[in-house]
N, C-alpha and C positions, 0 to 999 in steps of 0.2 A: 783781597780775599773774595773770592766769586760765593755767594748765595743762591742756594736755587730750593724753592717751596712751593709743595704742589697743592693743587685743591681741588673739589670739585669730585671727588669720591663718594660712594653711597651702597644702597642696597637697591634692588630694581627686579623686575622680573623681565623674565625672559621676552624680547622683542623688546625691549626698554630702551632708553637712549643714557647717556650720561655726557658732560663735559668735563673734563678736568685741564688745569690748567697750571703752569710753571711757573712761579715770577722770579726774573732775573734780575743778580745785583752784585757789584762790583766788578762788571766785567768791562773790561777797556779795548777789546778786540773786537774787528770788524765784522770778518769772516771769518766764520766757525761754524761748528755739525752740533747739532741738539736731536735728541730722540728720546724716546718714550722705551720703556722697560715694563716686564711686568714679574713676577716672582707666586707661583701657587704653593703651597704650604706641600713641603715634599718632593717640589719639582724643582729644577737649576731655572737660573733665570734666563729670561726671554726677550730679546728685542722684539717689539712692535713695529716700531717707527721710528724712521730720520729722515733730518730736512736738514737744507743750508743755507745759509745768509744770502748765498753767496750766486744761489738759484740753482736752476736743474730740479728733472722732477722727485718729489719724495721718496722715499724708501720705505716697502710695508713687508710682513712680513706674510706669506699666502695665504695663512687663515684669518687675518680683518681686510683683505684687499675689498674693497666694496663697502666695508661696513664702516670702516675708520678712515678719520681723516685727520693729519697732521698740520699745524699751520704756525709760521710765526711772524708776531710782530714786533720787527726792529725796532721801532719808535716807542712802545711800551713795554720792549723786555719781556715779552711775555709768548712764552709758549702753550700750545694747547693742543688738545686730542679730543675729539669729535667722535662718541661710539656710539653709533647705531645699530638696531639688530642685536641686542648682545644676546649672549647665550651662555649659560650657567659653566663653559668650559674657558670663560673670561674671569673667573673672578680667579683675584690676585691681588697682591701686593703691584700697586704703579707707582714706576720712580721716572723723573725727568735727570737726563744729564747730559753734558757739556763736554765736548771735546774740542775747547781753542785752538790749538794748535792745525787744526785739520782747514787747511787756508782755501782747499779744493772739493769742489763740489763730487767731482768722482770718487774721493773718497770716504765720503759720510753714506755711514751707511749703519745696521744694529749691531756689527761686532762690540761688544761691549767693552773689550779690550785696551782703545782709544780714550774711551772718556774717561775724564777726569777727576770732575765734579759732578757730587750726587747728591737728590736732595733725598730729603727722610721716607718719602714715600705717603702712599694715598691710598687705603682703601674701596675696592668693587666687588660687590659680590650681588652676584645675579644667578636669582634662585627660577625654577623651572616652576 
């Protein structure tokens, strides 16, 4: 059973930074697609971000190109998101998840459709 638990959520103001981060467990696959999600109260959710194991460059979604940065470490299981610049039309519900079965790098990308495993979600809200 794969576990994934994020952290690293807050409140900030505008021009602020945050880090949040994934931690991965029971996963027994090599190459797979991991990305970032985020959810605003009223709005459908949103992909941010993907990466793969497996390399190729990351996947953003146009509005944090520049400000966000996706990264992960195989050796620690651990995924993370990097926000700089935020601005008050970030805050949202952030979830990390898991699409194993995605063995190719061309195909990790934020369709959300793919993944499989979700963790509970993290808390941003960045006030002006």
């Amino acid at each position: 059973q794969v576990h994934l638990v994020e952290s690293g959520g807050g409140s900030v103001q505008a021009g602020g930074s945050l880090r949040l981060s994934c931690a991965v467990s029971g996963n027994t696959y090599a190459r797979y697609c991991m990305g970032w999600f985020r959810q605003a109260p009223g709005k459908e959710r949103e992909g941010v971000a993907a990466i793969h194991t497996g390399g190729g460059a990351p996947y953003y979604v146009e509005s944090v190109k520049g400000r966000f940065t996706i990264a992960l470490d195989n050796a620690k299981d651990t995924l993370t998101l990097q926000m700089n610049s935020l601005e008050p039309e970030d805050t949202a519900m952030y979830s990390c998840a898991a699409a194993l079965w995605i063995a190719r790098p061309g195909y990790c990308n934020t369709d959300p459709g793919p993944y499989e495993y979700w963790g509970q979600g993290t808390q941003v809200t960045v006030s002006s």
